[in-house]
C-alpha positions as CSV (number, residue, x, y, z in Angstrom):
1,X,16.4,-7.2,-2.1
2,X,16.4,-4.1,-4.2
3,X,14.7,-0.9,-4.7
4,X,12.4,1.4,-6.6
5,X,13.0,5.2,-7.5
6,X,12.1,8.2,-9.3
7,X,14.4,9.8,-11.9
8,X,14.9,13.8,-12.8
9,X,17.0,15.9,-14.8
10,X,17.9,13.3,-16.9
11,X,21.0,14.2,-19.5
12,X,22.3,11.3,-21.1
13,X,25.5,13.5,-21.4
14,X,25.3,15.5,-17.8
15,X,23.6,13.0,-15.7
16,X,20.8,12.3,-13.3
17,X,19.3,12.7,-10.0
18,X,17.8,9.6,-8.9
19,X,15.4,8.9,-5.4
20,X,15.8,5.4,-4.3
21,X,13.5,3.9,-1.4
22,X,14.1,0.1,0.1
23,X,12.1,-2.4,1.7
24,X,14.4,-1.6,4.9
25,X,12.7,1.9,5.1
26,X,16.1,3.4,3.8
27,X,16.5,5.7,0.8
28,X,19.3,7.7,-0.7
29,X,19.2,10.7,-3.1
30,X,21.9,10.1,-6.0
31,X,23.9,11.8,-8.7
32,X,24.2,9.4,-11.4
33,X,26.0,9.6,-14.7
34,X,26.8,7.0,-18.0
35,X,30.5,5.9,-18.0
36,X,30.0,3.6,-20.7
37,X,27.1,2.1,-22.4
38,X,24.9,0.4,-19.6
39,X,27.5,1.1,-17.3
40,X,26.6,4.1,-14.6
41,X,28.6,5.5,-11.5
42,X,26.5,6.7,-8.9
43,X,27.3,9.0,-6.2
44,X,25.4,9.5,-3.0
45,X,24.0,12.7,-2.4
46,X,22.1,11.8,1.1
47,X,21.0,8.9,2.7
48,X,18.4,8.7,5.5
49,X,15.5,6.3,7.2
50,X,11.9,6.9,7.1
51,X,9.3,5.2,9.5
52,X,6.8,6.0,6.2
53,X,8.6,3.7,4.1
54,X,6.1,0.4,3.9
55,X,7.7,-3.0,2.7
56,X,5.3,-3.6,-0.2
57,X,3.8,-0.6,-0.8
58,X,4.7,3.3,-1.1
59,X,3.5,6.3,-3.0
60,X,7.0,7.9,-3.6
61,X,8.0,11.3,-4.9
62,X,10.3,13.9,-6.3
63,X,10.3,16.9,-6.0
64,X,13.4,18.7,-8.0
65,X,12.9,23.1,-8.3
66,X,15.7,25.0,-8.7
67,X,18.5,23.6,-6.8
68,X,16.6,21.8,-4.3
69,X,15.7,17.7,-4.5
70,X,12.9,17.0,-1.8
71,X,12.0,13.4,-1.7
72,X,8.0,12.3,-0.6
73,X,7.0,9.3,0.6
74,X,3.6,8.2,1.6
75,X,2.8,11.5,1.7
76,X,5.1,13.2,3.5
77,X,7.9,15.3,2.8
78,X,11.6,14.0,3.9
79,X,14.4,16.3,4.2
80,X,15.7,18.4,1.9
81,X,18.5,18.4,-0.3
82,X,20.2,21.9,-2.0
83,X,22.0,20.0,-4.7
84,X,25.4,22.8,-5.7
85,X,27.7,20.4,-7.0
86,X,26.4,18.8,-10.3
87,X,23.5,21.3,-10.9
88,X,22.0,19.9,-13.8
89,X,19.0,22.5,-14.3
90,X,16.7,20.6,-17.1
91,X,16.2,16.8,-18.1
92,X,14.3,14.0,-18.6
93,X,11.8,12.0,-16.0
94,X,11.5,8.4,-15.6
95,X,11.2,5.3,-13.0
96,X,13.9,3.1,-11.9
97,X,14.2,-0.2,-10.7
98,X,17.0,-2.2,-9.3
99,X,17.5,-5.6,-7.7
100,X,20.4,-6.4,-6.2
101,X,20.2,-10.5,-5.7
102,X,17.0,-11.9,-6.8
103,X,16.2,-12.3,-10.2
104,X,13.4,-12.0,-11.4
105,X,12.8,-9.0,-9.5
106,X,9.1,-7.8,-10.0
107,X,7.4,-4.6,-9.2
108,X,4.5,-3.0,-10.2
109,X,3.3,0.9,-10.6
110,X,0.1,1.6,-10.4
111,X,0.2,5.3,-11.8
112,X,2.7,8.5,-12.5
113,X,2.3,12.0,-12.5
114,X,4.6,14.6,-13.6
115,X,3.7,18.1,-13.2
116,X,5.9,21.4,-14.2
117,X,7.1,23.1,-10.7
């Protein structure tokens, strides 16, 4: 019960758009931004299902160029997103984790790549 993601754009001031995939085979592409110290509001940008979504194991990415957030997983590219509202432009990368019930809430990565669009 929880999920894995892919950060970009990261702005400790601005915010962050954030890829989230579920053992469900959901994910949902989020704005998220620091209220307070270890406190974050998120806000969903789009939410959708994927029959490539595996419940133990996916190769996931982000894509973010210009305006556009385009989420992969398992090697294939999901739908789209032209982000207008918050348009951060530059930022940070990282990985995200989240569990929602269980704790301890383990998961492994076996490798990254970040590459300049």
């Amino acid at each position: 019960d929880g999920a894995v993601g892919l950060v970009c754009r990261y702005d400790l001031m601005k915010g962050w758009y954030e890829l989230n995939v579920y053992a469900d085979r959901t994910y949902v592409l989020l704005y998220g931004q620091w209220l307070t110290n270890g406190v974050a509001r998120y806000t969903p940008l789009y939410q959708g299902e994927a029959d490539q979504i595996q419940s133990d194991e996916n190769q996931i990415g982000l894509h973010c160029a210009g305006n556009v957030l385009t989420p992969f997983i398992n090697g294939t590219q999901l739908r789209s997103w032209p982000e207008l509202k918050f348009n951060l432009i530059m930022g940070k990368v990282g990985l995200s984790v989240s569990s929602f019930t269980d704790s301890p809430f383990t998961v492994g990565f076996d490798w990254a790549k970040v590459n300049e669009p």
